[in-house]
C-alpha positions as CSV (number, residue, x, y, z in Angstrom):
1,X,-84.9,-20.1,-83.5
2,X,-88.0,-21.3,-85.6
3,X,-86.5,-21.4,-88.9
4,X,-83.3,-23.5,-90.5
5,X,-80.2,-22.9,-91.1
6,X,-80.9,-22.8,-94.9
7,X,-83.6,-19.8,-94.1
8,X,-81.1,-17.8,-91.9
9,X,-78.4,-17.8,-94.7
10,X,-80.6,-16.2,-97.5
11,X,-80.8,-13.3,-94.5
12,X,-77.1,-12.7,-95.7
13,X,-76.5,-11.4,-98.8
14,X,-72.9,-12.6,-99.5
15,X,-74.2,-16.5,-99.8
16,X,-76.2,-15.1,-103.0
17,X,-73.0,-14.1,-104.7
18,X,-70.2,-16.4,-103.1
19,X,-70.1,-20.7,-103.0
20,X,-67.4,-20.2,-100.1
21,X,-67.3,-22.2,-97.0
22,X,-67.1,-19.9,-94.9
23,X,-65.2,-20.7,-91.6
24,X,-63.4,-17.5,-91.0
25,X,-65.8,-15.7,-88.5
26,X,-63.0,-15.6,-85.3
27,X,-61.5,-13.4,-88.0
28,X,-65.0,-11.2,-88.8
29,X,-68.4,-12.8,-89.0
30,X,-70.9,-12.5,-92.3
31,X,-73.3,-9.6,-91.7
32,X,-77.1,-10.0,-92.9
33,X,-78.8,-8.4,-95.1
34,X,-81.0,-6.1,-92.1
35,X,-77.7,-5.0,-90.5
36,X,-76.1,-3.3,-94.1
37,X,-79.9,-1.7,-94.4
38,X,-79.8,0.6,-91.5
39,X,-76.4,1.1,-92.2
40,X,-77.3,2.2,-96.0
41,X,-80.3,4.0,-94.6
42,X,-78.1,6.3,-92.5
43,X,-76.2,7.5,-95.5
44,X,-79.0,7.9,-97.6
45,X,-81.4,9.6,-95.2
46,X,-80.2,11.4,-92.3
47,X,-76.4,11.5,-92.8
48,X,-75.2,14.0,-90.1
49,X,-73.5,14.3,-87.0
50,X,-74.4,13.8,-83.5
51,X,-75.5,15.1,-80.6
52,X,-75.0,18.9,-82.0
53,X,-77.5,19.5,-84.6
54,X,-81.0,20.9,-84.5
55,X,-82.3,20.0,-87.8
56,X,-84.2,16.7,-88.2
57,X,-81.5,14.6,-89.9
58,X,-79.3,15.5,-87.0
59,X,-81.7,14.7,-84.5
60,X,-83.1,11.4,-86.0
61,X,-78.8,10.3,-86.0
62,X,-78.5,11.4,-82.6
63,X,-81.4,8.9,-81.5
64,X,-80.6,6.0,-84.0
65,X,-77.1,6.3,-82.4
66,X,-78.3,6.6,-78.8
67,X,-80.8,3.6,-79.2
68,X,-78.2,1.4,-80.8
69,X,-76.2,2.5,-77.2
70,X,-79.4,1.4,-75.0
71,X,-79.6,-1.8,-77.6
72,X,-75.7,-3.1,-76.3
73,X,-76.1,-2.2,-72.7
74,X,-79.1,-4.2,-72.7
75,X,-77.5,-6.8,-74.8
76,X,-74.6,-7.3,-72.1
77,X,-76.5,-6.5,-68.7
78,X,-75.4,-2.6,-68.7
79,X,-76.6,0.8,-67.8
80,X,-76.2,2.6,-70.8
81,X,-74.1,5.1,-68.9
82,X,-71.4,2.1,-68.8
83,X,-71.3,1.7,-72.9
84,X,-68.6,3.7,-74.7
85,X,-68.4,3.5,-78.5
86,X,-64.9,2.8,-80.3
87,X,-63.3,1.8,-83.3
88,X,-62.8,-1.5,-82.3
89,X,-61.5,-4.0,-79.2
90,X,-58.0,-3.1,-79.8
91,X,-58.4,0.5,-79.8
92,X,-61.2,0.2,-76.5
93,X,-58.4,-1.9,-74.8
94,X,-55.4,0.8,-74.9
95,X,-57.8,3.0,-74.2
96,X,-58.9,1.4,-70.6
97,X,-54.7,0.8,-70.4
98,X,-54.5,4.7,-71.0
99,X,-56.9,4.9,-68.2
100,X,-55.5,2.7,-65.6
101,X,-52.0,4.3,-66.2
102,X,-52.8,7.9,-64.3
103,X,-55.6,5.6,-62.1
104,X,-53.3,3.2,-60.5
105,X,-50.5,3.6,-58.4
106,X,-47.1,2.2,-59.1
107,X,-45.9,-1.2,-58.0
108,X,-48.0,-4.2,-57.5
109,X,-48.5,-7.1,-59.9
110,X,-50.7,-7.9,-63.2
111,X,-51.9,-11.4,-63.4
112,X,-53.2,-12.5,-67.1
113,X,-52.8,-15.8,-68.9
114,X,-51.0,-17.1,-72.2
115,X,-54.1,-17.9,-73.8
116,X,-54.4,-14.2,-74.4
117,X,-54.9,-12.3,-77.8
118,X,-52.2,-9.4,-78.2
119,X,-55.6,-7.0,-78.0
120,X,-55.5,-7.6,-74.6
121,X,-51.7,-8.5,-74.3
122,X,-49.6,-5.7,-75.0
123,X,-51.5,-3.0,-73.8
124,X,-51.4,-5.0,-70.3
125,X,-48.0,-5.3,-71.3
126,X,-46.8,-1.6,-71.7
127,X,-49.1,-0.5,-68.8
128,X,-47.0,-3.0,-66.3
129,X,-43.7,-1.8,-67.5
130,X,-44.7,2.5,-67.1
131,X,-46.1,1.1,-63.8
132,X,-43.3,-1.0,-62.2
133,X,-45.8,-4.1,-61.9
134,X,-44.7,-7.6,-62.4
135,X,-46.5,-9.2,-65.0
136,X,-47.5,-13.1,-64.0
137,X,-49.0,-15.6,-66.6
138,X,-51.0,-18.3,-66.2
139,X,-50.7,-21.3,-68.7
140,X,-52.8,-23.8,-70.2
141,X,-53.9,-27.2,-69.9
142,X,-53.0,-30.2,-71.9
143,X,-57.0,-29.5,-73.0
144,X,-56.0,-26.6,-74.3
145,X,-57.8,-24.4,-71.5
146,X,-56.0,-22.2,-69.0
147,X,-55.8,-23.4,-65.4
148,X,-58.3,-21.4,-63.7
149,X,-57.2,-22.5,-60.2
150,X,-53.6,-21.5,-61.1
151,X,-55.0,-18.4,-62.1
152,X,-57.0,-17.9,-58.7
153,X,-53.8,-19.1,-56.6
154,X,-51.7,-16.5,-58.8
155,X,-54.0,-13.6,-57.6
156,X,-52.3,-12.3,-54.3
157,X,-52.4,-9.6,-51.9
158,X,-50.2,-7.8,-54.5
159,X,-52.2,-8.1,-57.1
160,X,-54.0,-5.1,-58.8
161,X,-54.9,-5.9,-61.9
162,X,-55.9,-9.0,-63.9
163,X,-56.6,-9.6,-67.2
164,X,-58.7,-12.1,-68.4
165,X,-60.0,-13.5,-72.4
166,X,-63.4,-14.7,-72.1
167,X,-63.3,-17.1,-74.8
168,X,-60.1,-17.6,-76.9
169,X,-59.8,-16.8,-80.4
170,X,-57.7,-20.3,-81.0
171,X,-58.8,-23.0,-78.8
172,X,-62.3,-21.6,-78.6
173,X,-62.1,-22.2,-74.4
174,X,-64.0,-20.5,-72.7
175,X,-63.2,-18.9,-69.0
176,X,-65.2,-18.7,-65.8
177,X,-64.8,-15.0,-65.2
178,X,-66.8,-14.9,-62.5
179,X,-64.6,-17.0,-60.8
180,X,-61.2,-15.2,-61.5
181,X,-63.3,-11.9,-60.8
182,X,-64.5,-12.8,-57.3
183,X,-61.1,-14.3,-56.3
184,X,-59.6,-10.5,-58.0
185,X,-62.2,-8.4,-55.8
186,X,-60.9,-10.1,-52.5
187,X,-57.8,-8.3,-53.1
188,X,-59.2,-5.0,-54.3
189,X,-57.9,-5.9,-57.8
190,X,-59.4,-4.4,-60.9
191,X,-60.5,-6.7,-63.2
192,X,-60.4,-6.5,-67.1
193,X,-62.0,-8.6,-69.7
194,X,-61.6,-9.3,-73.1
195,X,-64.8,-10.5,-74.7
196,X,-64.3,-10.3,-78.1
197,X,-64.6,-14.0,-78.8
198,X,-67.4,-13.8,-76.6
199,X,-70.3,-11.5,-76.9
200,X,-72.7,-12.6,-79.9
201,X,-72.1,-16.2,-79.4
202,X,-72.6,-16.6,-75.9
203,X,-74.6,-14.8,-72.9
204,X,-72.3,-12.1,-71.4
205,X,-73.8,-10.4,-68.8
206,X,-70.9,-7.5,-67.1
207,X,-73.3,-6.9,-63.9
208,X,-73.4,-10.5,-63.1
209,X,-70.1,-11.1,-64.1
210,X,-69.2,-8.1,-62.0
211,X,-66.3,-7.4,-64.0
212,X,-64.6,-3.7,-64.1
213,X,-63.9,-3.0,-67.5
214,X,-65.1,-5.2,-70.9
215,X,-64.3,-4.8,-74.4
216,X,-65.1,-6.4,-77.8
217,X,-65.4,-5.2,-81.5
218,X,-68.9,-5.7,-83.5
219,X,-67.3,-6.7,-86.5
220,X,-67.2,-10.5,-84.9
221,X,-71.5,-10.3,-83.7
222,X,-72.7,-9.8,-87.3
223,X,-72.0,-5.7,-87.3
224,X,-69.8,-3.6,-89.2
225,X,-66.5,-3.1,-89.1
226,X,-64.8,-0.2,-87.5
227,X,-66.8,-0.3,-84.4
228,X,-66.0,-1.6,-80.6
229,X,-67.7,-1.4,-77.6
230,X,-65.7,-0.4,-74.3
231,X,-67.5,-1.0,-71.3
232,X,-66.8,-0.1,-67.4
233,X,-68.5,0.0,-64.1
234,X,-70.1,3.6,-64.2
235,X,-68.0,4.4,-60.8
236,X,-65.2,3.7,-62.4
237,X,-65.6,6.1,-65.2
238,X,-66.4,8.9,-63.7
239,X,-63.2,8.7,-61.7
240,X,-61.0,8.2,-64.7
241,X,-59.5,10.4,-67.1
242,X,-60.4,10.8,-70.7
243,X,-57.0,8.7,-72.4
244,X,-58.2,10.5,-76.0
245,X,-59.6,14.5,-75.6
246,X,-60.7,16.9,-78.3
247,X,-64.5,18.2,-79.2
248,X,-67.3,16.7,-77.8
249,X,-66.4,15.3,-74.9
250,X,-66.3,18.9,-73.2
251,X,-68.6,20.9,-71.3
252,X,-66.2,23.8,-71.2
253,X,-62.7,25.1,-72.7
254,X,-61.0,28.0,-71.4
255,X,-57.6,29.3,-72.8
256,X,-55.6,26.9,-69.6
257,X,-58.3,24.2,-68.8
258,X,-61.1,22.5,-69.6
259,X,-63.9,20.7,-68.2
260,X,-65.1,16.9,-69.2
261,X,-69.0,16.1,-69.8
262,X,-70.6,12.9,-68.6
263,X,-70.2,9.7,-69.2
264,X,-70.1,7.8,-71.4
265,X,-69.6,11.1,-74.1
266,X,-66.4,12.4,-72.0
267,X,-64.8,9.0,-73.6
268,X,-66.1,9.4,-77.1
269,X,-63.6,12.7,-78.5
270,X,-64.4,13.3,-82.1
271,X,-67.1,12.2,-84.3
272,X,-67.4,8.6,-83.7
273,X,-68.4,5.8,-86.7
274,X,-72.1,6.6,-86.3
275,X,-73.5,4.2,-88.9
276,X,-71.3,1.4,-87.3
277,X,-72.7,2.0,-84.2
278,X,-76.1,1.9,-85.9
279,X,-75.3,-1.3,-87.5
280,X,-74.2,-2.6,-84.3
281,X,-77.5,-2.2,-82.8
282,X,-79.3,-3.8,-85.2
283,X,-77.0,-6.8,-85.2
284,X,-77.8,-6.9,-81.4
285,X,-81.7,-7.1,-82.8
286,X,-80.7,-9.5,-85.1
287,X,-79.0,-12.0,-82.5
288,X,-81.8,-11.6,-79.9
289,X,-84.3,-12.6,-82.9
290,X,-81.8,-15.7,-83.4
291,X,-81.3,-16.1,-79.4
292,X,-77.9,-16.7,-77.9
293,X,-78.9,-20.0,-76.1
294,X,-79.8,-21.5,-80.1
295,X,-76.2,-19.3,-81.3
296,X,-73.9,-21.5,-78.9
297,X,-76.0,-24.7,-78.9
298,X,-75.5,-24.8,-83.1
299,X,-71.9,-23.7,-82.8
300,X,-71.0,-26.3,-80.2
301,X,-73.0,-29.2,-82.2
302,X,-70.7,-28.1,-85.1
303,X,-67.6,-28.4,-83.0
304,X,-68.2,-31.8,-82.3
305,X,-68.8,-32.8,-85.2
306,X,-65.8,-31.2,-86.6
307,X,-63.6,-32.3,-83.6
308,X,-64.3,-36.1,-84.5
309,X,-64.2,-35.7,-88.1
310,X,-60.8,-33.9,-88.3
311,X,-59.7,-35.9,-85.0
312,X,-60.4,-39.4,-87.6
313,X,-57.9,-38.0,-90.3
314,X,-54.4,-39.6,-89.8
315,X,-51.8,-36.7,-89.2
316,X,-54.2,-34.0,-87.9
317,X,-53.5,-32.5,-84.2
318,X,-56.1,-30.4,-82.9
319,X,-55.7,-27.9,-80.5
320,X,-59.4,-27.0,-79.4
321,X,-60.8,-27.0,-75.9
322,X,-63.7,-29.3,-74.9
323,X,-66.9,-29.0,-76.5
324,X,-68.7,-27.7,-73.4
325,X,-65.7,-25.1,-72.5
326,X,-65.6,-24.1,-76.2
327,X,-67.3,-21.0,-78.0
328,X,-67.1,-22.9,-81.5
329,X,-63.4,-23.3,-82.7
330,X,-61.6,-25.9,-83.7
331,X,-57.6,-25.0,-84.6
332,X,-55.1,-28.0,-85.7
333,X,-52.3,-28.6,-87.1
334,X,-51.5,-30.8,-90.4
335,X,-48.5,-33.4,-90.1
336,X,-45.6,-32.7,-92.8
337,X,-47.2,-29.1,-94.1
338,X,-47.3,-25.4,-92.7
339,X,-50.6,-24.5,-91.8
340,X,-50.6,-21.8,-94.4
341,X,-50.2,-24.3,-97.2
342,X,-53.3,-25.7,-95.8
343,X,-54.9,-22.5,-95.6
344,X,-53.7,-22.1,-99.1
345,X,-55.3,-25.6,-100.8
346,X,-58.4,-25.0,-98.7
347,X,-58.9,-21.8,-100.5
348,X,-58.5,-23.1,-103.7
349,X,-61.0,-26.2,-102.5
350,X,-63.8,-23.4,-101.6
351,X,-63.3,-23.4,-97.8
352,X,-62.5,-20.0,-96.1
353,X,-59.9,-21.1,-92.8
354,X,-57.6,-18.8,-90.9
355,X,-53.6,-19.4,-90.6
356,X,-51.1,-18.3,-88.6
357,X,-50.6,-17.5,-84.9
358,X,-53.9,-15.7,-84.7
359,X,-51.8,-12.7,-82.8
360,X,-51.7,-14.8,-80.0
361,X,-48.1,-15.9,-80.5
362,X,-47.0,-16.7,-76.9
363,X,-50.0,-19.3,-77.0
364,X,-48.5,-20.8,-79.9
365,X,-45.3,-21.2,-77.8
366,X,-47.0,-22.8,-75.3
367,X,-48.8,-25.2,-77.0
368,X,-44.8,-26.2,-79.0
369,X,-46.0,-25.1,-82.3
370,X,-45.3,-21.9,-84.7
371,X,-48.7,-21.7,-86.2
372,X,-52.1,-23.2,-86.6
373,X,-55.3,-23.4,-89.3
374,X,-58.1,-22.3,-87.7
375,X,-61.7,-23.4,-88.3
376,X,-64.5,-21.4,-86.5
377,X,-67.9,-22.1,-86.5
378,X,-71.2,-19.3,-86.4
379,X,-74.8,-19.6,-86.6
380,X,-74.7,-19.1,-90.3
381,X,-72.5,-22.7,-90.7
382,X,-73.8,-27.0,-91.1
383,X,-72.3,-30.2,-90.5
384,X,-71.8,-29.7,-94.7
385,X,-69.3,-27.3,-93.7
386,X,-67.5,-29.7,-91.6
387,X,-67.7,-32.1,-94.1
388,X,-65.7,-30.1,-97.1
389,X,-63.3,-28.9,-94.4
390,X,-62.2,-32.6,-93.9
391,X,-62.6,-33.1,-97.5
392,X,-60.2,-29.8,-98.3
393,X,-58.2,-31.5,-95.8
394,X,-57.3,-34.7,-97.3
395,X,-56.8,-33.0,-100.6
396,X,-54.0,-31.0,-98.5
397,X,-52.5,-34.3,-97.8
398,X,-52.7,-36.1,-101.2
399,X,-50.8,-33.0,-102.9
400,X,-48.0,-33.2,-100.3
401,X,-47.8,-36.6,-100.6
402,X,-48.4,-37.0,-96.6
């Protein structure tokens, strides 16, 4: 990246009309200025649907949508045949669960960690009850990390599934899923991955990864809301039933059948959030302009920074993996006050934080507390940032008296 921090920000409108801090983007990122264009353009200028229309506005959607499809395959080291549009990571990941439900057999074991968000967690959940599997977890490390050789030791012979989170949502640690994938493949497991915390801040690349199925949501890479990508090995898809049916996703209905088109559309039923996806595909231009490597270099500076800063305040716990395993988040706890109470005084102090268990309450558990405040860290943020956080911080303590 050739240009400062300052110059990136004035690509995002919402720093013209807010004085926030804003270190909420685990939550949802800021979105610049070029991403709510095309999105805007779509409404105003060839609003229609896709892929059935033979008038110009139709047609001109149809490609906008299909390039922004092309633009996130390439993006994540895909054939485009492997990218299926949703409405987000949490609906992509009950689909894939809806999938695996009629594709697996019944017995077996699931293998997933604690670390997990309940995106990834439940669905994994309700698929291993419907299919008699145990469910094993794998823990975390006093560094806040899950043990990756526990989780290759917990992978067995019985094993046919694992889940894995790329990067967590609350320690910021990342996993090596190539790792836990080869160790999966050995046993003929399928392997699942939950990159939400992960694409847009770090390289993600499924083919090298060789995972079997990968989902995130756009509204956490700069895109729009409303808008997730589901990804899986082309093989796989076109062995797997449809979990959502209805038009477009047909190539023929009789009064007793009907007959699926190819994928990826046979996973798309309905009319899909077309200007998201759009919007999506210009916030993949928009990071590639930026470049990844320059993304998680910044954000892990930042975490550094803010891991000594907040680690010097007397009373503050942090729970956030190592710099160099961590995709830029820094959660803690405050001694003597609830994290929303922090949250709250932050607010008021100008600084955007997230409390709470972050739906990853089993984490939480593990870890001995009941909730933390998160601070998460994007291209868009500087060490100024850090600096009213810990600021904000010791303003939380003098008006509890702590």
């Amino acid at each position: 990246m050739n240009i400062t921090i300052e110059q990136l920000k004035k690509g995002f409108s919402i720093f013209k009309n807010s004085k926030t801090v804003y270190l909420d983007s685990a939550a949802t990122s800021l979105t610049p200025h070029k991403v709510v264009q095309v999105v805007e353009k779509y409404y105003e200028e060839y609003r229609a649907n896709t892929h059935r229309g033979l008038y110009k506005e139709a047609e001109r959607a149809t490609k906008e949508y299909e390039k922004a499809r092309e633009e996130v395959a390439r993006f994540i080291g895909a054939d485009a045949r492997e990218v299926v549009f949703t409405g987000g990571a949490t609906l992509s990941s009950n689909m894939i669960m809806g999938m695996l439900e009629d594709f697996l057999e019944n017995g077996g074991e699931v293998v997933s960690g604690v670390i997990d968000h309940h995106a990834l967690m439940l669905p994994l959940q309700r698929l291993a009850r419907r299919k008699n599997m145990l469910h094993e977890y794998v823990d975390v490390t006093s560094e806040c990390v899950p043990d990756e050789d526990a989780f290759v030791r917990a992978i067995t012979a019985k094993t046919r599934l694992v889940g894995v989170t790329f990067a967590s949502n609350v320690t910021g640690a990342i996993l090596d899923v190539k790792k836990i994938t080869e160790a999966a493949h050995k046993v003929s497991a399928l392997v699942v991955v939950d990159a939400t915390a992960a694409v847009g801040h770090m390289d993600v690349n499924v083919h090298e990864l060789d995972v079997d199925f990968l989902f995130f949501s756009g509204h956490k890479m700069c895109g729009p809301t409303g808008v997730g990508v589901l990804y899986g090995k082309h093989e796989l898809l076109e062995k797997m039933e449809p979990p959502l049916i209805g038009g477009g996703m047909v190539s023929d209905v009789t009064l007793g059948n009907a007959e699926w088109t190819e994928v990826p559309e046979k996973f798309e039923a309905g009319t899909q959030h077309i200007a998201g996806a759009i919007g999506l595909g210009e916030a993949v231009r928009f990071l590639d302009s930026v470049g990844l490597e320059t993304v998680q270099k910044h954000a892990r500076e930042l975490t550094e920074y803010a891991q000594e800063q907040l680690g010097a305040v007397e009373g503050v716990t942090l729970y956030s993996a190592p710099v160099e395993k961590n995709v830029g988040i820094v959660s803690f706890a405050l001694e003597g006050v609830h994290p929303h109470d922090v949250a709250e005084i932050l607010g008021k102090e100008g600084v955007a934080v997230r409390a709470g268990h972050h739906c990853a309450l089993p984490l939480h558990s593990a870890l001995g507390i009941p909730a933390s405040t998160r601070a998460s860290f994007y291209l868009y943020n500087t060490k100024d940032d850090v600096d009213a956080l810990v600021r904000g911080v010791k303003k939380v303590q003098q008006v509890f008296n702590v």
